[in-house]
C-alpha positions as CSV (number, residue, x, y, z in Angstrom):
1,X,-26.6,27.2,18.3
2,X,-27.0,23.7,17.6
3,X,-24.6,21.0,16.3
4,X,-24.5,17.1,15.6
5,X,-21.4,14.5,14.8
6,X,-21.4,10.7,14.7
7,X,-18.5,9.9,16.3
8,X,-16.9,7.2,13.6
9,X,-18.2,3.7,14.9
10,X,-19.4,5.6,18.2
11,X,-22.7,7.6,18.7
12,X,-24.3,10.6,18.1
13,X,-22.9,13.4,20.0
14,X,-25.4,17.0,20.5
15,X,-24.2,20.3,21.9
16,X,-26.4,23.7,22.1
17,X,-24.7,26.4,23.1
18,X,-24.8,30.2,23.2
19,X,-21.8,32.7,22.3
20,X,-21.7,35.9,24.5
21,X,-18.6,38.5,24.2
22,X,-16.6,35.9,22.2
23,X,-17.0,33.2,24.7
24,X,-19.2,29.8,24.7
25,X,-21.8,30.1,27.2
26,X,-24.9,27.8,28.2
27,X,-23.0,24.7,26.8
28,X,-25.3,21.8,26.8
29,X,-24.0,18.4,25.5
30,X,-26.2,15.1,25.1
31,X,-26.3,12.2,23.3
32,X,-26.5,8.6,23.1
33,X,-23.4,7.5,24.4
34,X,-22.2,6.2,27.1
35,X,-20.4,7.9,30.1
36,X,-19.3,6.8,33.3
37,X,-19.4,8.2,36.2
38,X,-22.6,10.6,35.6
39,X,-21.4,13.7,37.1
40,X,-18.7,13.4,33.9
41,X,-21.2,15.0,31.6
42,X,-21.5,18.2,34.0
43,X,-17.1,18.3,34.3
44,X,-17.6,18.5,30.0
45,X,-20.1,21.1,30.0
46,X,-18.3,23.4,32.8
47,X,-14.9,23.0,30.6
48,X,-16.8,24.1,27.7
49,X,-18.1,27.0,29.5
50,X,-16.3,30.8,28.4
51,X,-14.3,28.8,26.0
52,X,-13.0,31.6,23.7
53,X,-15.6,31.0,20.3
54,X,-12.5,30.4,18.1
55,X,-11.0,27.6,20.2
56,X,-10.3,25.3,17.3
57,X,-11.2,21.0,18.1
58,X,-7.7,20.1,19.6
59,X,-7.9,23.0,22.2
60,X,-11.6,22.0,23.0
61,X,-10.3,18.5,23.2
62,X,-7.7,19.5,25.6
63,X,-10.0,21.3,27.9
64,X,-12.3,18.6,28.1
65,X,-9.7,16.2,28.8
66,X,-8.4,18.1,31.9
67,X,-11.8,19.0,33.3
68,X,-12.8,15.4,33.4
69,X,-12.6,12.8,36.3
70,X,-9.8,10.5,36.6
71,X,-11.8,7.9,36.3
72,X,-13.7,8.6,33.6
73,X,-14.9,6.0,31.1
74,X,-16.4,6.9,27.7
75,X,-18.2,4.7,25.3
76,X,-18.5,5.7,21.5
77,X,-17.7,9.1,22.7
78,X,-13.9,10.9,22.7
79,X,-13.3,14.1,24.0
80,X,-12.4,15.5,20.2
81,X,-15.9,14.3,18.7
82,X,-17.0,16.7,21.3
83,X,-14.7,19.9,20.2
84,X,-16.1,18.8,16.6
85,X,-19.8,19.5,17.5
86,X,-19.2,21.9,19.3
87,X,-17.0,23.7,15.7
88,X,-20.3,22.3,13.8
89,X,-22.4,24.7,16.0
90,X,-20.5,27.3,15.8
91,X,-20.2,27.0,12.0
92,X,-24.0,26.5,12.1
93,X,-23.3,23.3,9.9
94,X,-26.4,21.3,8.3
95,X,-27.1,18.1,9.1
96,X,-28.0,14.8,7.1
97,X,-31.8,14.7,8.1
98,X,-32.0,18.6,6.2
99,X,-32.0,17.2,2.8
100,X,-34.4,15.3,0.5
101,X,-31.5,13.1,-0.8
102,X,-31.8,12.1,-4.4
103,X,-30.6,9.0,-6.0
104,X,-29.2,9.1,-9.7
105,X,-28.6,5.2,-10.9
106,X,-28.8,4.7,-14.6
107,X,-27.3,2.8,-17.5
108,X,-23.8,2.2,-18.4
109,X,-21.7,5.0,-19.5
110,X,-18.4,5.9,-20.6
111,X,-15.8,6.7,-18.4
112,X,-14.9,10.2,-19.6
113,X,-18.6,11.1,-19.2
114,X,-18.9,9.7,-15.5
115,X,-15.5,12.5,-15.2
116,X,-17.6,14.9,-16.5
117,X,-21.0,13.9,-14.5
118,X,-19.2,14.0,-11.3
119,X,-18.1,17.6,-12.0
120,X,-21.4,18.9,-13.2
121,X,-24.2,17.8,-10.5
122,X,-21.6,18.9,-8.0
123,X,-21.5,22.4,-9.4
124,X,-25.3,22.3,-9.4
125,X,-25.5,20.9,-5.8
126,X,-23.1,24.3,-5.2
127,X,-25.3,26.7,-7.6
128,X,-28.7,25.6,-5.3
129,X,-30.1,24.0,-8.4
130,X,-29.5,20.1,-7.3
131,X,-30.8,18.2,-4.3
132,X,-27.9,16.6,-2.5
133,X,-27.3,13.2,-5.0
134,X,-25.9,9.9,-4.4
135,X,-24.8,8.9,-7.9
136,X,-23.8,5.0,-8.4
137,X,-22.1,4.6,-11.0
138,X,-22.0,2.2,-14.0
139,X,-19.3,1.6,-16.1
140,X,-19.3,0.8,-20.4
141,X,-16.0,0.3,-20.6
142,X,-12.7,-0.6,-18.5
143,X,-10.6,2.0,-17.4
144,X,-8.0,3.5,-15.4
145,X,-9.0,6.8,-13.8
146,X,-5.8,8.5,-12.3
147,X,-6.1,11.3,-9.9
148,X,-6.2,15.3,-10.5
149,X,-2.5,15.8,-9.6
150,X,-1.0,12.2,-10.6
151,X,2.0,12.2,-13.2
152,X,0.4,9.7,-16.3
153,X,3.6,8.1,-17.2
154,X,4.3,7.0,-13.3
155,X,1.4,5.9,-13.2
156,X,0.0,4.0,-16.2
157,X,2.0,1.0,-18.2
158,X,0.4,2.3,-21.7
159,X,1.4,-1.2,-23.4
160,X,-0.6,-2.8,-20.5
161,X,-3.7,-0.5,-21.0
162,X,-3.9,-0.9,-24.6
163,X,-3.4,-4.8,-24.6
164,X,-6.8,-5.0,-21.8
165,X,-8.7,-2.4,-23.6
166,X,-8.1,0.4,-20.6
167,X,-9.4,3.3,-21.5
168,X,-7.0,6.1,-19.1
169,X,-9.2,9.4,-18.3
170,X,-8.2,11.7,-15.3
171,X,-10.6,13.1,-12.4
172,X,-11.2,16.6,-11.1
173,X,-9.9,15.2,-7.3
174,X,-7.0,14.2,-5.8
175,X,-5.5,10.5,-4.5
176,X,-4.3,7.7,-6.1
177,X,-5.3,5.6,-9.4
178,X,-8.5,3.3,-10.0
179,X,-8.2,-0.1,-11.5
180,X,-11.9,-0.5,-13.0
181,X,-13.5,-3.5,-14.8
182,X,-17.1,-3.0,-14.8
183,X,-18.5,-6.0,-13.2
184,X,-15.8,-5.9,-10.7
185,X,-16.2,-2.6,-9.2
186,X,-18.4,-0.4,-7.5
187,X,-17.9,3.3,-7.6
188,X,-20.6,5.9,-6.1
189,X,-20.5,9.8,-5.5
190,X,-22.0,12.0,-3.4
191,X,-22.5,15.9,-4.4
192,X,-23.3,17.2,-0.9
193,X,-24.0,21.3,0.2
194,X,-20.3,22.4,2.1
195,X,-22.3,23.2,5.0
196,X,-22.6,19.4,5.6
197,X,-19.1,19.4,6.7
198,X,-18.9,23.0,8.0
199,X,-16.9,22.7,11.6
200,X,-14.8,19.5,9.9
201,X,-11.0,19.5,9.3
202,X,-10.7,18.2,5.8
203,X,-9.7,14.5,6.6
204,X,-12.9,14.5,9.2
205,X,-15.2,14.9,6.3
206,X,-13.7,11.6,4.4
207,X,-15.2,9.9,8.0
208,X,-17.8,11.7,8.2
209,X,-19.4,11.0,4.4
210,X,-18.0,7.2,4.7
211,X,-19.9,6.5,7.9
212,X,-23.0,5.3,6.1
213,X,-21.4,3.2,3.6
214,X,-19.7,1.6,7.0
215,X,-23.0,1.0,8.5
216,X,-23.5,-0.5,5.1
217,X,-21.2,-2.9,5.2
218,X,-21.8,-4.0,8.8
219,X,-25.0,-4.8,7.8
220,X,-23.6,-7.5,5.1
221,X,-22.0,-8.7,7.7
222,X,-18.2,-7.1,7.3
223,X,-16.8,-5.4,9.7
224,X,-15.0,-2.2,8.1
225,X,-13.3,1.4,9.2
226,X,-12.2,4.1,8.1
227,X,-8.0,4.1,7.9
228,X,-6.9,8.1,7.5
229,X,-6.5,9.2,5.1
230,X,-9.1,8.1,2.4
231,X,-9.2,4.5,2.6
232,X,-11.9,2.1,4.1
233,X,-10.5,-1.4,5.5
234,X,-11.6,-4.5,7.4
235,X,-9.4,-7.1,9.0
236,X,-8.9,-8.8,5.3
237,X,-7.7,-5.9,3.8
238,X,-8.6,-2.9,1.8
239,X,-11.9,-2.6,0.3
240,X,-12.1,0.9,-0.9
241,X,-10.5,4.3,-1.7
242,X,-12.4,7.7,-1.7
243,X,-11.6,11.2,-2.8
244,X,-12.7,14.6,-2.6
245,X,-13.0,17.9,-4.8
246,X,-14.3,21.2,-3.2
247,X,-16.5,23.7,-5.1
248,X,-17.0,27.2,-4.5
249,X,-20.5,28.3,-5.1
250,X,-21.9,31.6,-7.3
251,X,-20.4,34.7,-6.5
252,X,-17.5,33.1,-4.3
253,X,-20.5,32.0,-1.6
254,X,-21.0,28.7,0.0
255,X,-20.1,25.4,-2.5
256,X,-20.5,21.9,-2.2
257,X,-18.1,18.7,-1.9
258,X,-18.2,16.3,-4.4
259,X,-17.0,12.6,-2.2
260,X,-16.4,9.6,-4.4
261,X,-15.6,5.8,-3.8
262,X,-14.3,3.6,-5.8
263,X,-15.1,-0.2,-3.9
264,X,-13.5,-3.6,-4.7
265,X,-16.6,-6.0,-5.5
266,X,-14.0,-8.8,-7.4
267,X,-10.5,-7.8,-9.0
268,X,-8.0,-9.1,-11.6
269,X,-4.9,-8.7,-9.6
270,X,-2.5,-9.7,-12.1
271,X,-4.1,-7.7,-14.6
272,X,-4.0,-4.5,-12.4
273,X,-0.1,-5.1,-12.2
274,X,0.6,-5.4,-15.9
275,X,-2.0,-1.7,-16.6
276,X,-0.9,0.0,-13.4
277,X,2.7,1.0,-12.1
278,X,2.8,0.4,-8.3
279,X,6.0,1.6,-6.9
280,X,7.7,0.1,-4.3
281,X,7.4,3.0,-1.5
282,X,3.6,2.9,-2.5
283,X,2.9,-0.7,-1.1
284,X,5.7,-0.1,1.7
285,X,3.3,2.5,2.9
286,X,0.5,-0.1,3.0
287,X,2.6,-2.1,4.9
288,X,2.9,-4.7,2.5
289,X,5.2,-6.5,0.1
290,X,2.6,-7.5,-2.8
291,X,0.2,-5.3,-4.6
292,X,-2.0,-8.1,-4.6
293,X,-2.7,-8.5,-1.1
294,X,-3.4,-4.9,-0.7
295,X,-7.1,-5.3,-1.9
296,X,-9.5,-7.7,-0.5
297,X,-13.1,-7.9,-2.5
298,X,-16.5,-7.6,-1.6
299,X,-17.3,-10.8,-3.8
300,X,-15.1,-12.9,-1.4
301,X,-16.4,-11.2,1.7
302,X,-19.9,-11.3,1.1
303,X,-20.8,-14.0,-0.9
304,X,-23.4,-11.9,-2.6
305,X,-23.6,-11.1,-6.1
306,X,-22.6,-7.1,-7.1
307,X,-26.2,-6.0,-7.7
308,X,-27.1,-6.8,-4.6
309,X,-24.6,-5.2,-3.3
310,X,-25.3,-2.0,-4.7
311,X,-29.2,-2.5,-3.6
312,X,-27.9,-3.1,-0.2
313,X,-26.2,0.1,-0.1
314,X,-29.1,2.1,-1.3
315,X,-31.4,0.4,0.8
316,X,-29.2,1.5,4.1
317,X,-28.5,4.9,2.8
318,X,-32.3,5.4,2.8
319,X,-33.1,4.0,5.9
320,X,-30.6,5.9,7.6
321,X,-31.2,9.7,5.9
322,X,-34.1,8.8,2.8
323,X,-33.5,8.7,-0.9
324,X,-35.8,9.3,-3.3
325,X,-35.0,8.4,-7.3
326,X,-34.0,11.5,-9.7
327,X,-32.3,11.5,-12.9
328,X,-29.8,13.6,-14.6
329,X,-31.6,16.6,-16.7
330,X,-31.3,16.8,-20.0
331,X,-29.4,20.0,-19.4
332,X,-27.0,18.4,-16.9
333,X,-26.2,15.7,-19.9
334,X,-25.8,18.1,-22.5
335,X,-23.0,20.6,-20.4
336,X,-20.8,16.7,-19.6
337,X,-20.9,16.1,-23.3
338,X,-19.5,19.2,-23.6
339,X,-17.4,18.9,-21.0
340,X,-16.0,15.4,-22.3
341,X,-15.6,17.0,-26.0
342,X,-13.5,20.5,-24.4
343,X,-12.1,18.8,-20.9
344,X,-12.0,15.4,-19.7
345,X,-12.1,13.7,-23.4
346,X,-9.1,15.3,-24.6
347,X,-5.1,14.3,-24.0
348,X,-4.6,18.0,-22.9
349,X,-6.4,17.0,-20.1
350,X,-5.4,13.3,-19.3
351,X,-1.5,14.2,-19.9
352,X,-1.5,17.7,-18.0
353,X,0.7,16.0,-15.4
354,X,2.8,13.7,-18.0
């Protein structure tokens, strides 16, 4: 068995390993990292050894930990990215490099359709119809798009929204509400097979699918992270919020995980506070006393203009795991109309939490 993980802002970490009787055997583990002293790499594989196969990461973790030298140093390498491989073997997880990636960039659309899109090529990505897809979005229309479980009135100053022309839909995932003006935001998705994150906890998979966009960013020049549990930060302040929705695939089998990210390029602040209601405990969590320092834009951080940006983006996604350009069928159009006329369209849906 064979598994991978990126460390977040470390390096790749490999492990091949056997399972006899229940127990990890042959454990092999490599990579790029950097270990000192060298005999460390052998104390990791011999803690790994007859590891009961259902060890989850913490007690692989553990064992690795005790088994190593005092001394030890390790560089873009911790003990738990280890136990995570070693689930991802186990779980015989995919890996980026498996998948002709497809990229889906197209004209302006409304915000209940892009709702509606989101759900759809995820469900196909799950069905075996769809390549795995990076969809960036872009937007027609402002809006404020409020999470699956998020109560509308706590959420939404409906005097605000209508003066600004804020058209409120709701999301099929979870997490907190988007503030969107079109030329001020960048928002991208990506439908990916669940075997990409097989052997992941769920708040490991919000690392693991932002590392690339991090690598993105460091190579404008900004030096971001992820912050637990679905944000991505630099020094300045927060630059972006992600989400997730898992779907099951036919029959019950294997699905896929739709990831999305909504990214500050440039932002109204005052604006936001008169459409969205940000409670008090909400910005105590972040640590800070005004909503408009929570957010710190890619405009004032880069100096570049959005679109290029965005080509940025793509152009480091490819380089890192290829993308080649695709479109949305006519048939995948068609069932988000419908899907914006029956589901995310309607106030049923946008008020089911009122």
């Amino acid at each position: 068995m064979h598994g991978e993980y990126k460390v977040p802002g470390g390096k790749l970490v490999v492990v091949d390993l056997d399972v006899e009787e229940g127990a990890l055997r042959n454990v092999r583990v490599a990579g790029d990292f950097f270990l000192e002293p060298d005999e460390a790499i052998l104390s990791i594989n011999r803690a790994l050894e007859g590891a009961p196969s259902s060890t989850d990461t913490a007690g692989l973790a553990a064992r690795i930990t005790a088994g190593l030298p005092e001394s030890t140093v390790m560089l873009g390498l911790t003990a738990e990215g280890v136990g995570i491989a070693v689930r991802r073997a186990l779980a015989h997880a995919t890996e980026w490099s498996d998948y002709d990636w497809q990229l889906v960039h197209t004209e302006a659309q409304a915000p209940a359709l892009h709702m509606a899109l989101d759900e759809v090529l995820t469900a196909e990505v799950a069905a075996g119809r769809r390549a795995p897809t990076l969809r960036v979005w872009e937007w027609a229309s402002p809006a404020v798009v409020i999470g699956s479980f998020q109560s509308l009135r706590n959420e939404v100053d409906p005097g605000g929204a209508t003066k600004h022309g804020m058209t409120v839909v709701r999301r099929i995932s979870g997490g907190g509400a988007m503030f969107v003006e079109p030329m001020s935001t960048i928002t991208y998705s990506l439908s990916v097979p669940e075997s990409l994150v097989s052997g992941l906890s769920f708040a490991d998979s919000y690392a693991y699918l932002d590392d690339w966009v991090l690598g993105a960013l460091g190579d404008m020049g900004i030096k971001a992270w992820y912050q637990p549990l679905n944000d991505i930060a630099t020094d300045a302040g927060k630059i972006a919020g992600a989400a997730q929705k898992r779907m099951v695939g036919p029959d019950g089998g294997p699905g896929a995980v739709l990831h999305h990210v909504t990214m500050s390029y440039d932002i109204d602040a005052d604006k936001m506070l008169e459409v969205l209601r940000i409670g008090k405990e909400k910005l105590s969590d972040k640590g800070t006393k005004s909503a408009k320092k929570r957010v710190d834009p890619l405009r004032r951080q880069t100096g570049l203009t959005r679109e290029a940006v965005i080509e940025r983006m793509i152009d480091s996604f490819r380089t890192r795991h290829g993308l080649t350009r695709g479109r949305v069928t006519d048939e995948e159009t068609a069932r988000a109309e419908e899907l914006v006329r029956t589901k995310f369209g309607t106030e049923e849906w946008t008020a089911r939490v009122p």
